[in-house]
Each structure stands twice: as C-alpha cells, then as structure tokens.
C-alpha positions as CSV (number, residue, x, y, z in Angstrom):
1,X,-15.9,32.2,44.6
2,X,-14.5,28.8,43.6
3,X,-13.9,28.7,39.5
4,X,-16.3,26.2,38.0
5,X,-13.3,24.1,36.6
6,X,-11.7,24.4,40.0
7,X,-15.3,23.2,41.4
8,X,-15.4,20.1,39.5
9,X,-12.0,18.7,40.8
10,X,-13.3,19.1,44.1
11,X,-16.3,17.2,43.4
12,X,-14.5,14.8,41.3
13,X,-12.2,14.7,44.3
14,X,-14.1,14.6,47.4
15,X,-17.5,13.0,46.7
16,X,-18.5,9.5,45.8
17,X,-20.9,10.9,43.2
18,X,-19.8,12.2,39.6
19,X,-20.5,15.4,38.8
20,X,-21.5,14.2,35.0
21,X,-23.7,12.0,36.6
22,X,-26.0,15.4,38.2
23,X,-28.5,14.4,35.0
24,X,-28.9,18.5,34.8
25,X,-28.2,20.6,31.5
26,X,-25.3,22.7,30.3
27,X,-26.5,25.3,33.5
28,X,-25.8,23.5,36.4
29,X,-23.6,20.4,35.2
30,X,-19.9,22.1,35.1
31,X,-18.9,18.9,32.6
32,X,-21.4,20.4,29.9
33,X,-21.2,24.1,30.7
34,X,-20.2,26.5,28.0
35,X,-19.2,30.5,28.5
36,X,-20.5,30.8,25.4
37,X,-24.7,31.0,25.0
38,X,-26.5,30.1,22.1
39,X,-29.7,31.7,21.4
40,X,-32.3,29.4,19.0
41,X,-32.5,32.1,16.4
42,X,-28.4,32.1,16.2
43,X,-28.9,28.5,14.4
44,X,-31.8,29.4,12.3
45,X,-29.4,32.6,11.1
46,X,-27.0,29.9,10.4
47,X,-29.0,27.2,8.3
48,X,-30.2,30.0,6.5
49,X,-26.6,31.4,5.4
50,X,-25.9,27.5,4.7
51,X,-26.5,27.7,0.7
52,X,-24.4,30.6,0.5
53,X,-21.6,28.5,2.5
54,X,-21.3,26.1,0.0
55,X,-21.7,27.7,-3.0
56,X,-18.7,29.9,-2.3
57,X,-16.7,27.2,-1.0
58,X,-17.5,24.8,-4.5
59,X,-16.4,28.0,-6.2
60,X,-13.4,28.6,-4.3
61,X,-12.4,24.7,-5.0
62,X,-13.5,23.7,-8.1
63,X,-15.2,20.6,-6.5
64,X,-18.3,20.1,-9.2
65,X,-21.2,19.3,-6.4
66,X,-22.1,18.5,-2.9
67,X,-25.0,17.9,-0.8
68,X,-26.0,18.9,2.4
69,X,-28.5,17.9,5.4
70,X,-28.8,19.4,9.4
71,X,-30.9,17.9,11.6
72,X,-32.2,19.9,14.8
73,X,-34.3,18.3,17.9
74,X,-34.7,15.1,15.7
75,X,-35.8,17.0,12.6
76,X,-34.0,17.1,9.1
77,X,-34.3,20.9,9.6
78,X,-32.5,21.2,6.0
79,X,-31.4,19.1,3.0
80,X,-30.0,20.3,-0.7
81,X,-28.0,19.3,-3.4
82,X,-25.6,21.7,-4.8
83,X,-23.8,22.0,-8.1
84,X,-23.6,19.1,-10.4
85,X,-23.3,14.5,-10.2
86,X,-20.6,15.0,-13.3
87,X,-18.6,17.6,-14.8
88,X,-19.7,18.1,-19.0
89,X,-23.3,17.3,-17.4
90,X,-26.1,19.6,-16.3
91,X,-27.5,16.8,-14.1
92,X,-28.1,18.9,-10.9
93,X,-26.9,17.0,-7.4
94,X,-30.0,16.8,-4.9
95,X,-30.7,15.7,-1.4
96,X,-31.2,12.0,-2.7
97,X,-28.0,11.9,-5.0
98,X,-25.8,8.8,-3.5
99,X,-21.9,9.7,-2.9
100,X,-19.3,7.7,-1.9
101,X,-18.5,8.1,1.8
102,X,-15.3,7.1,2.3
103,X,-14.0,7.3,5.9
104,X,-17.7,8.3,6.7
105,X,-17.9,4.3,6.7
106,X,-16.3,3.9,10.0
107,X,-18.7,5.7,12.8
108,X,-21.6,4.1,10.5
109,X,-19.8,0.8,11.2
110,X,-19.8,1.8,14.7
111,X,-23.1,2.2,15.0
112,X,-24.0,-1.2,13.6
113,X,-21.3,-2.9,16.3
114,X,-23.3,-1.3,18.9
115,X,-26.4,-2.8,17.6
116,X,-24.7,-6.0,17.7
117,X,-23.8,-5.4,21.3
118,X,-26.9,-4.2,22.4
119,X,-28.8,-7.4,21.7
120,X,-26.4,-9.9,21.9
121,X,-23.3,-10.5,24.7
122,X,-20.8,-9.4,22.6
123,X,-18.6,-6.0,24.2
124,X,-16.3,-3.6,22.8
125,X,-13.8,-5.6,24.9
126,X,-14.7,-8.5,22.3
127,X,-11.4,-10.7,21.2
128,X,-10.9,-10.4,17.4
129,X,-9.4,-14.2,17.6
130,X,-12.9,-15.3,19.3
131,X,-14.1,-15.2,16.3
132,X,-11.5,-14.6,13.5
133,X,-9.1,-17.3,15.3
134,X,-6.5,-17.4,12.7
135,X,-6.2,-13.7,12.7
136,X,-2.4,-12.4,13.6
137,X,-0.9,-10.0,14.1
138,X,3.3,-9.8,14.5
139,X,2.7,-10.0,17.9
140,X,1.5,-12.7,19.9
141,X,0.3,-11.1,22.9
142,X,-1.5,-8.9,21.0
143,X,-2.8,-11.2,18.5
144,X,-4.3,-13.2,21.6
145,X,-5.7,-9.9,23.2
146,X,-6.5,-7.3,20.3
147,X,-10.3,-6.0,20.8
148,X,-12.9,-4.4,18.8
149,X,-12.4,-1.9,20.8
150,X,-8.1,-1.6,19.9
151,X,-8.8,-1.7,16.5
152,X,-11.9,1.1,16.1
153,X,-9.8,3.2,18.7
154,X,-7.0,2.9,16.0
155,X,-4.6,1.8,19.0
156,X,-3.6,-1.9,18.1
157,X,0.0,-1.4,17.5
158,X,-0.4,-1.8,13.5
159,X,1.3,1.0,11.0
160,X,-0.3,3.6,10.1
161,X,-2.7,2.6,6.9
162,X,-2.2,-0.8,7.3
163,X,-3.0,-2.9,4.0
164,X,-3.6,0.0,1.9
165,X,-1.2,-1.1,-0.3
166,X,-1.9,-4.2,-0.8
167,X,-5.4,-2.8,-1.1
168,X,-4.1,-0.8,-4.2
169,X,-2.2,-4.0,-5.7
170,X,-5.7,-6.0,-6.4
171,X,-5.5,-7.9,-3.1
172,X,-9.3,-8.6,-1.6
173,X,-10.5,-9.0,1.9
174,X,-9.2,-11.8,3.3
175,X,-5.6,-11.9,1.8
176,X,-5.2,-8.5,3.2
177,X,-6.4,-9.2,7.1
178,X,-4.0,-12.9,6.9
179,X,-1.1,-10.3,5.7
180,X,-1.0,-7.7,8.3
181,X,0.5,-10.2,10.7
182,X,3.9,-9.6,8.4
183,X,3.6,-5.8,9.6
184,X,5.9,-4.4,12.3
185,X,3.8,-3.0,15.4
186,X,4.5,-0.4,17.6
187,X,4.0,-1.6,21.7
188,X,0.2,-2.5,21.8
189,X,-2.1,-0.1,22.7
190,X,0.2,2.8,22.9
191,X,-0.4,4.8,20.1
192,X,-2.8,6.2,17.7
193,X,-2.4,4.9,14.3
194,X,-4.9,5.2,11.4
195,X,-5.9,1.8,9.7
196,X,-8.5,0.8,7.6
197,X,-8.0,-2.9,7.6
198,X,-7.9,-3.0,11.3
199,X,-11.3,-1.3,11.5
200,X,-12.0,-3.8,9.0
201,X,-11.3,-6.9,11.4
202,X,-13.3,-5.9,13.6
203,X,-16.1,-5.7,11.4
204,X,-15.3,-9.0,10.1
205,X,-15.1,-10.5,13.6
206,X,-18.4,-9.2,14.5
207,X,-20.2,-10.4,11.1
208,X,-19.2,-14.0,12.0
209,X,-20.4,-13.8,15.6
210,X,-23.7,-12.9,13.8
211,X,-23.2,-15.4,10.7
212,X,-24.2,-12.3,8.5
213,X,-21.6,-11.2,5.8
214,X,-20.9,-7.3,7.0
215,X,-23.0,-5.5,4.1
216,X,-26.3,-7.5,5.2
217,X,-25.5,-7.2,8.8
218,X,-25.4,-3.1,8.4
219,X,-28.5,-3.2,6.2
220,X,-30.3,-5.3,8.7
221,X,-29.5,-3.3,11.7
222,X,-29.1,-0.1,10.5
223,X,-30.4,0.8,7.4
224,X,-33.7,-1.0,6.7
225,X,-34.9,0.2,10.4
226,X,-33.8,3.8,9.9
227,X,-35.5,4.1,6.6
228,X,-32.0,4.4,4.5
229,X,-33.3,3.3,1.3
230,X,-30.4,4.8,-0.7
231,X,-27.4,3.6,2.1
232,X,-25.3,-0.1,0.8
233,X,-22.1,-1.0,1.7
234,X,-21.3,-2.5,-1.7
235,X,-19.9,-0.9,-4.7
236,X,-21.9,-2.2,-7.0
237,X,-24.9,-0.5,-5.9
238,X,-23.0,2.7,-5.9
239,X,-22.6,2.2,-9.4
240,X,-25.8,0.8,-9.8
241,X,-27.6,3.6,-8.3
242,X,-29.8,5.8,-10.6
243,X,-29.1,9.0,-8.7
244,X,-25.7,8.8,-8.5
245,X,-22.7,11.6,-8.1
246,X,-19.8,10.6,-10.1
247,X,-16.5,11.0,-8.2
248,X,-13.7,12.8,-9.8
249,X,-10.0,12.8,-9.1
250,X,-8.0,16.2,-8.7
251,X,-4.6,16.4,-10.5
252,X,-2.9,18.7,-7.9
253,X,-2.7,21.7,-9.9
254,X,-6.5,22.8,-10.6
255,X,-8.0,20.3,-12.8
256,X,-11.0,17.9,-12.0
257,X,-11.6,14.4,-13.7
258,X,-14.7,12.0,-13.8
259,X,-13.3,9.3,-12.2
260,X,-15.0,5.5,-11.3
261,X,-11.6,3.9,-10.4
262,X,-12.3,3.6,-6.4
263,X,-13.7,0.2,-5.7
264,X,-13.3,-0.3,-1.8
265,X,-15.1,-3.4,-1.0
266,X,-11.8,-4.8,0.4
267,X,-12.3,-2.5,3.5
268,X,-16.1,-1.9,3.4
269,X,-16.8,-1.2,6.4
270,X,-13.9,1.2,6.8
271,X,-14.3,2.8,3.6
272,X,-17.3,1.5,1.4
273,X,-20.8,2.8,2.5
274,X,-22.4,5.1,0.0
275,X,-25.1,7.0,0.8
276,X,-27.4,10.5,0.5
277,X,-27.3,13.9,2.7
278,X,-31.1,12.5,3.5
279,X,-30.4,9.1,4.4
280,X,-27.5,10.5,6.7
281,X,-29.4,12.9,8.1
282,X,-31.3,10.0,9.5
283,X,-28.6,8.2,11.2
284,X,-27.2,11.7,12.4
285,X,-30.9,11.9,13.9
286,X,-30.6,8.4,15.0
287,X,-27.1,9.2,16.9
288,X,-28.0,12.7,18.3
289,X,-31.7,11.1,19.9
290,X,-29.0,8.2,21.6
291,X,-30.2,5.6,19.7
292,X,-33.8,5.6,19.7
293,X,-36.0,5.8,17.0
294,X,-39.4,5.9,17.0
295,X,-39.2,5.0,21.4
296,X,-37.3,2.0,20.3
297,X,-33.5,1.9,21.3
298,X,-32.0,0.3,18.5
299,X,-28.4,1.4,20.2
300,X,-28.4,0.8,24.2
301,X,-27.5,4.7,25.2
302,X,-24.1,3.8,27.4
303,X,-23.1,1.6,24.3
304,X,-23.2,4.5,22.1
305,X,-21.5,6.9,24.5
306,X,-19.1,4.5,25.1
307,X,-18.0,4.8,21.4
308,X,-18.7,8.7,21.7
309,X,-16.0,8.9,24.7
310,X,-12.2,9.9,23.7
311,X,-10.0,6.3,24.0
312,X,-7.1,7.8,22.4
313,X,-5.3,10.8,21.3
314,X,-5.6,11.0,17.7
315,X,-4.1,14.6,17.7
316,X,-1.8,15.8,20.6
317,X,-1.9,19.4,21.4
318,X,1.3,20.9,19.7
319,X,2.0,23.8,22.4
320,X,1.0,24.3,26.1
321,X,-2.2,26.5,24.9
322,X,-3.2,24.1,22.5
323,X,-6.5,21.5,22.6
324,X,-6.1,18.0,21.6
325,X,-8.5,16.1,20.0
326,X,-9.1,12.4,20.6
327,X,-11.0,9.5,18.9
328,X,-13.7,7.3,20.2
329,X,-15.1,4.0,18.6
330,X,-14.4,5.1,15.0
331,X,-15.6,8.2,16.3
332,X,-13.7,11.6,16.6
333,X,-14.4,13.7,19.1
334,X,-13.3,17.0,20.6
335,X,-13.4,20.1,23.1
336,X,-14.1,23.4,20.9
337,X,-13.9,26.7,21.3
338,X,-16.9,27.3,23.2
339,X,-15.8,24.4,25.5
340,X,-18.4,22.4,24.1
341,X,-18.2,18.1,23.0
342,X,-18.3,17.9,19.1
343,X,-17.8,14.6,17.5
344,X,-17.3,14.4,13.7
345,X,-15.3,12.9,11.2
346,X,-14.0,13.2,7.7
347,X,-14.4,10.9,5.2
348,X,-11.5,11.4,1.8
349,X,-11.1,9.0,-1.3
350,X,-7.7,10.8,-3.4
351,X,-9.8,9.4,-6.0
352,X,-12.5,10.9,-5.8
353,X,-14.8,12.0,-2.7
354,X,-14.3,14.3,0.3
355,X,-17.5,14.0,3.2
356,X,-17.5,15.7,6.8
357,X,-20.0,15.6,9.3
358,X,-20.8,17.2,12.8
359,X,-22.4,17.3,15.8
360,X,-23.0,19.1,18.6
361,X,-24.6,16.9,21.1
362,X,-25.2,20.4,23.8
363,X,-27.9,21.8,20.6
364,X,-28.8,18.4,19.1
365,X,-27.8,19.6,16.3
366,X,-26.0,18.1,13.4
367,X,-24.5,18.8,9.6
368,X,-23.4,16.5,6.8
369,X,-21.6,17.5,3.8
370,X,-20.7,15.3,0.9
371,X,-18.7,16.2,-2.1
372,X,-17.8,13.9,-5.2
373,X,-13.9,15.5,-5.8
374,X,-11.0,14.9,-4.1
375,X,-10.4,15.9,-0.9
376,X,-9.6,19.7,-0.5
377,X,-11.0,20.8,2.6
378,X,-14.6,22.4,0.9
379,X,-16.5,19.8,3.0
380,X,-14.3,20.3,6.5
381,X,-14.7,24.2,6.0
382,X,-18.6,23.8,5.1
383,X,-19.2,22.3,8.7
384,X,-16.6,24.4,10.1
385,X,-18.2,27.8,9.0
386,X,-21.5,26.4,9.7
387,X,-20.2,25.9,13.4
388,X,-19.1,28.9,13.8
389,X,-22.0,30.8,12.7
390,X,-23.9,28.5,15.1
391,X,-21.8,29.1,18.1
392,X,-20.7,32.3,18.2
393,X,-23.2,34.1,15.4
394,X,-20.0,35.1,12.4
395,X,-17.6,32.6,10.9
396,X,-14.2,33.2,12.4
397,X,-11.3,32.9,10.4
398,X,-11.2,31.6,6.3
399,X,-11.4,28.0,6.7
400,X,-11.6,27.2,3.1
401,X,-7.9,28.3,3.2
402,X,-7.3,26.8,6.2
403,X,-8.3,23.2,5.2
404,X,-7.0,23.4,2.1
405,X,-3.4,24.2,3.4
406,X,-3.9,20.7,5.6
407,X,-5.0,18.8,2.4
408,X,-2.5,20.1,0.4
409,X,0.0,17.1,1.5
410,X,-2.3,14.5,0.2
411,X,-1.1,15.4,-3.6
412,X,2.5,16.3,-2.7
413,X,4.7,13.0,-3.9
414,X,7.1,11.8,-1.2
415,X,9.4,10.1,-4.0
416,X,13.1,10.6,-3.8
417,X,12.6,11.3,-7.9
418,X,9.7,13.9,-7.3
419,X,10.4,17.6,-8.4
420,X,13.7,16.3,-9.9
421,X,14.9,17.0,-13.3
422,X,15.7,13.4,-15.0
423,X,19.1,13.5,-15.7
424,X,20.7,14.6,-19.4
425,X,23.3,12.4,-19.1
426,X,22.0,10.0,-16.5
427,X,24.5,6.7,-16.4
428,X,24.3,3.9,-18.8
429,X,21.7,0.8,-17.7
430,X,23.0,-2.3,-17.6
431,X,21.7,-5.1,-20.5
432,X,17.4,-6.0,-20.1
433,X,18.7,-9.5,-18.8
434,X,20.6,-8.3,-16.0
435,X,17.4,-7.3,-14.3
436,X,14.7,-9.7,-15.3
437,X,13.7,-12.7,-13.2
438,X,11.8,-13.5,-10.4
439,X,12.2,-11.5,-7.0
440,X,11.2,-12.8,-3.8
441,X,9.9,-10.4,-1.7
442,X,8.7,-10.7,2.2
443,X,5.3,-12.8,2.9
444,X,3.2,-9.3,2.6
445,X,4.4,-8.5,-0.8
446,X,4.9,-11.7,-2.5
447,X,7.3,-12.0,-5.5
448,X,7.7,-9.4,-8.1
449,X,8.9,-9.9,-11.3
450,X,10.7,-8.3,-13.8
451,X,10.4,-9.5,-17.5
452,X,11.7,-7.6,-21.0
453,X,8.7,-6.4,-23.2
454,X,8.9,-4.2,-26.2
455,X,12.4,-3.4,-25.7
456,X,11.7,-1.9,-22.4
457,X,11.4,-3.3,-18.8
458,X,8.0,-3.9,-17.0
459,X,7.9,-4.7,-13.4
460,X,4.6,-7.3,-12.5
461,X,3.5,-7.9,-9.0
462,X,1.2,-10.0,-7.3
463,X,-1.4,-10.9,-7.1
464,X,-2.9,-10.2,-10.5
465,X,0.5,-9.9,-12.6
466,X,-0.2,-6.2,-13.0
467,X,2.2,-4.6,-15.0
468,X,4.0,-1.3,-14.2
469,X,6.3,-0.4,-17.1
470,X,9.7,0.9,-16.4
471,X,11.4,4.2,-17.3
472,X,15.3,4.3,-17.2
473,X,16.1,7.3,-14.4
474,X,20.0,6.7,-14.1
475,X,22.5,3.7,-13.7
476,X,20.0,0.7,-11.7
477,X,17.7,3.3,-11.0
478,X,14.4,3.3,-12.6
479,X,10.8,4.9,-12.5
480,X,7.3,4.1,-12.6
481,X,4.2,5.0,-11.9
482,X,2.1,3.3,-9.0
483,X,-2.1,2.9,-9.5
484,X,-4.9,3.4,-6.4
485,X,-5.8,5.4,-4.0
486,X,-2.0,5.7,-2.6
487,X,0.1,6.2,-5.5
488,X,1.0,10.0,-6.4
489,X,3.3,10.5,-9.4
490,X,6.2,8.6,-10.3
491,X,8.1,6.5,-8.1
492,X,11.7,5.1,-7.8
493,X,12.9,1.2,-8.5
494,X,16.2,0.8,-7.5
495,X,18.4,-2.5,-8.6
496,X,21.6,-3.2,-6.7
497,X,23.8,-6.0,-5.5
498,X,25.0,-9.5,-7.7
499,X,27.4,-10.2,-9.5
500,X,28.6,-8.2,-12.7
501,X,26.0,-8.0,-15.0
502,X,23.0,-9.7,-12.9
503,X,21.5,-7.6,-10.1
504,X,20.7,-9.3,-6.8
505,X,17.5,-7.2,-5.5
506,X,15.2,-5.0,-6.6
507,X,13.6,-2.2,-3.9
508,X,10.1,0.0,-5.2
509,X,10.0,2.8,-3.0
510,X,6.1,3.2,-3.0
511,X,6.0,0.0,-1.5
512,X,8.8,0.4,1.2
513,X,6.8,2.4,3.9
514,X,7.7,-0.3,6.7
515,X,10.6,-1.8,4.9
516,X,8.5,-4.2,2.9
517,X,9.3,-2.9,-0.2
518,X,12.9,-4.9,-1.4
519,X,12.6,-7.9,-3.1
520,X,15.5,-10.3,-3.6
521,X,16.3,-12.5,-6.3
C-alpha cells in the first residue's frame, strides 16, 4: 500500500489535476486528512470545560478579566465575559465589553482589503506607490515594486517593528510612513520581519484607491454589514465606549495597573481596532463560512484563501522534527498536531491588552479570547487548551506555563545598564555646559537636544520637545527612562567625542536598534 503522503506526490507529480482541487472532505482529499478523528460530542465536552479554562488561567496570571466567544457551523455556539473591566471595580466583563485588540487589527484589516479587491480591480499584487507615490523605502527597486501583498506578508525588506519608535516619540501617521525610507532593509522579499507600519501602508494605499480614510473604509465594508455595532478603528471610541475593559500594564514582577496610556491610531489598522468577543465572533463566522453572510459574498472565496495560504516563514522549524509555521495576508497560519490547517493570531499591547484567536477551518470551528492586561500568555493558552480538548479530547501539556515562558522576554530590559548596580564611585561628569546643545541626528530621528534644567540635564526629542530627564550613571554616561509601548526600564545615554570640556555626540541606546540612535552636534 502506497502511504497517503507518498500518494499525494504522485498525484501532485504525475497528473494534470491537483489533488486539493478533488472538492472532497478530510476522508478522501489527502491535503485535508487528519489521523486524528474528531467526534461532535468531543467539541461540545470542550466548550463546556471552557469557563473552567479561563478562570484558572486569570488566576494563575493575575490578568483582571477576559471575554470569550466560539463559533461552530456559523453559530456563536458560546460567548462570556470573565472577571472584571478594572481592577478596585466590581464591574463584571461580559460578552459585549469592548477591549483593545492590538495585533488582532491586522487579519481584520485583511479582511477589509479583500473586500476592496473583491469589488474593485485592485490585487494583492497592488503597488503601494500606485497610490501612495511618494512612499519610499531605502531601496529603489523595492520602493517601485513593494505590494500589499510584501507588506501584509511582513516580507518587504523593512526592520523588524518598523516605526515603533517613532510611534512611541509622538510622531503620527504620515511622518512615520515618509520616515521608514531612512531604515536599512534586508534584500526584498527575503525575509520575515514584523512591522506594523508596513501593514499600515498598505492600508493607507488601499484607503486612497477607495478615497475613504481607513476607519470609514473598515466600518463600511466590514463592520456595518456584519452587524459589529461595538467594532471602530479609532481610539476615541474605545474610550468613548460605555462598556469598556480598562487595559492595565504589568510591572514584570506580579503587579497589575489601570492603564489608558496606549493610543495607536498612528498604526490603526495594524494595531487600533477595538472590539467585543460577540462582535468577533461574527467576523470569525464571517471568515470560517468563506466570506458569505447571509448568501452574499462580501469576501470573493479565492481572495480570502489567498490571504489564508502561508507566503512566508514567520517561524522556521528549529530541528529536523520540528513544524514551522508560516504567515498569510496578516494572517498566521499553521500545520498542528493532528495535521490539520489552523490559522490564528495574537494580538499584545505591553501596555495593556493581550487577545488570541483560532480556527480550525476542517470543524468550522473558531475561539476568541481577549484580555485587558499585558501580555502573559493567559489568552494564547486559553485557545491552546481549548484546542486540545477539541482535537484530541484532554489538554496536553501546561500551556499557561508554556506561554508565559515565551512572554517573559517582552518585560526583560535589553539595556547595557539593566540588572547593574549604579556605581558608588562612578567617575566625575563633566560641567552641565559641556553637554547641552543641539544634536543632529539622522532624517528618522531628527535633532535632540540637550538643555540644563533644575541643576540637572534633560534630554528633549522631536517632535513634541518631550523631555526625558537625565540621571548621572558614570563619566559621559547617563540614564533615563524611555515612555510607550517599547520602552522597558531605564536606558543608557552615552556622550563622547569633542574637544575638552564639550562633547561631540550624544548616542540613546533605546533608540539605536538599526544604528539610528547617535546624534551629533
């Protein structure tokens, strides 16, 4: 007997015809096949141990509340708030309570895109500059040829996290996309790097095709049709919102605060949809039925799958046994132990909010979980159990550990200063005025300045003159403290260079990820 997988490279192989293409179910299409059955009342076991899921894992974290939906054969099979919107409050989380998405943003953004495309003649393959023509990036070949599809496959060449920074700094929307084209690439379309402001482009170059600003476009397409009366891709109707979770920012060590710092309407479609498990349980529906709703296709079915289909490696496997996992049109998706396709993603604001959702497109099945805390892992382990209990009928290994271990870097501070005891007899600084003046940094940055204030030294960058006070460390080398969603701890400023008693340069490590970071007097 010929192995299945050996049976579909023959076909693949020797026949004209795809195999994928047999239009049969998981039984006799080898490309869907899984070892591993799935009887109906497995799931119902599992949505019923679903409260008990979260529960344990908000105890286990300390995240204050979450809500959860699952939809099942284009049903909302299950919907329920857990916990509470704010710690000090005993206002329960429900199904309706809006959360920030974070990250979540990105497949929703896809599915407005391929809205776009399905009534108009506009294509993944799309050029950015078609319609953003004074978008750049370093490269000219690739500023000429970047695609929607490079930048919501993460694959444009551009650093991972592109514009975060400046993100963090005060910068809006458009001086962030005419900056990245002062960030070093890697060789186009070569490798998988994560950026919110190239997503971001993408949307922007689709909202002009449409002469629709991005937040009406989505509500257009996407929300108003599906019913998603509590879904807006602006912050202020987050905070607006009368049923709203408050997101709260973990210190690293145990300890939850309230926390309304995270405005990301500079990326908003990468970052900036907020919305409830039942609203998302409607586009998970929405997804799952291949964009139809109601017999209507709101999402042509090959356009969706086309954002569905791996474009990328987002994860290489790390040994010969290992699986991979790859990412779609700001979609991830993935082989899993049972050999089935599951597509998801993660959505995590340091700030404040950690979301996952699933899907299993074999069951039609599909779970959201959103949490108002910082990312730990309770949201990834939530599905992840779920999963399991689906697929195989007992949750197999302690996921709550297991994701907490991986998020566990996000509060670790990559300063040179971190974990270091200040010195007790750190070398003598030179006067205030050898330091103060202007600093010209590279076109991405600006110019930072550095003035004397109350005795002390405060460093002010562009472009709303924040101020970042500075802490003598030892000799030219200084501390502070960075603000946003990427600053953790304290952070070095070193002085060097000039003549005696005036230094020439001034380098802030949290803002030296690609070099950009030394400013020059």
């Amino acid at each position: 007997m010929i192995p299945v997988a050996a049976a579909a490279l023959v076909l693949s192989s020797c026949s004209s015809s795809d195999p994928q293409d047999s239009g049969g179910n998981g039984a006799d299409n080898p490309s869907e096949w899984s070892a591993v059955a799935i009887p109906g009342s497995q799931i119902d076991d599992a949505i019923e141990q679903l409260p008990s899921l979260v529960e344990t894992a908000l105890d286990r974290t300390g995240v204050p509340g979450a809500s959860v939906a699952v939809v099942r054969d284009g049903e909302t099979v299950f919907s329920q708030g857990f916990g509470v919107k704010e710690l000090g409050s005993d206002e329960a989380v429900d199904a309706d309570t809006v959360f920030q998405l974070a990250s979540l943003s990105k497949p929703i953004g896809a599915s407005v895109i391929g809205s776009v495309i399905t009534q108009t003649d506009l294509t993944w393959s799309t050029k950015i500059n078609d319609y953003l023509p004074d978008f750049a990036l370093a490269d000219p070949y690739a500023t000429k040829n970047v695609q929607l599809a490079d930048m919501y496959s993460h694959r444009s060449g551009l650093p991972p996290q592109a514009g975060d920074l400046l993100e963090d700094l005060g910068y809006n929307r458009g001086q962030i996309l005419e900056r990245l084209r002062y960030l070093p690439l890697t060789p186009f379309r070569t490798e998988y790097a994560y950026t919110n402001f190239g997503i971001t482009a993408a949307a922007e170059a689709v909202a002009k095709s449409q002469g629709t600003p991005w937040d009406v476009l989505s509500k257009e397409l996407i929300y108003s049709p599906l019913g998603m009366d509590s879904t807006s891709s602006t912050f202020t109707d987050f905070v607006a919102a009368p049923n709203r979770a408050t997101p709260h920012r973990f210190d690293g060590e145990g300890e939850f605060t309230p926390n309304m710092e995270r405005d990301p309407q500079a990326q908003t479609p990468a970052g900036g949809v907020s919305s409830s498990a039942n609203d998302m349980a409607k586009w998970l529906t929405m997804e799952l039925d291949q964009g139809e709703v109601d017999g209507t296709a709101m999402i042509d079915p090959k356009v969706l799958l086309d954002a569905w289909t791996p474009h990328m490696t987002s994860a290489p496997a790390r040994t010969p046994a290992s699986r991979s996992s790859s990412y779609g049109y700001g979609m991830g998706t993935s082989v899993d132990g049972t050999g089935r396709v599951r597509l998801g993603h993660s959505g995590a604001f340091v700030l404040g909010a950690g979301t996952r959702f699933d899907m299993l497109p074999s069951e039609n099945l599909g779970i959201v979980v959103l949490t108002n805390a910082s990312p730990l892992g309770a949201a990834e382990a939530i599905t992840a159990q779920f999963l399991d209990l689906v697929e195989t009928g007992s949750v197999q290994r302690d996921w709550i550990e297991g994701f907490g271990g991986q998020f566990a870097g996000f509060y670790l501070n990559p300063s040179q200063l971190a974990e270091e005891p200040k010195p007790t007899n750190p070398s003598p600084a030179l006067p205030n005025s050898a330091y103060t003046g202007a600093f010209k940094g590279s076109p991405y940055f600006g110019t930072a300045r550095v003035i004397s204030k109350d005795g002390g030294l405060v460093l002010v960058l562009e472009p709303n003159a924040e101020e970042f006070p500075l802490t003598h460390w030892d000799g030219n080398t200084f501390s502070m403290r960075a603000r946003g969603e990427s600053a953790i701890g304290i952070s070095a400023v070193t002085f060097t260079g000039g003549s005696p008693g005036r230094v020439a340069e001034v380098t802030v490590e949290s803002l030296n990820t690609n070099g950009l970071g030394t400013f020059k007097r």
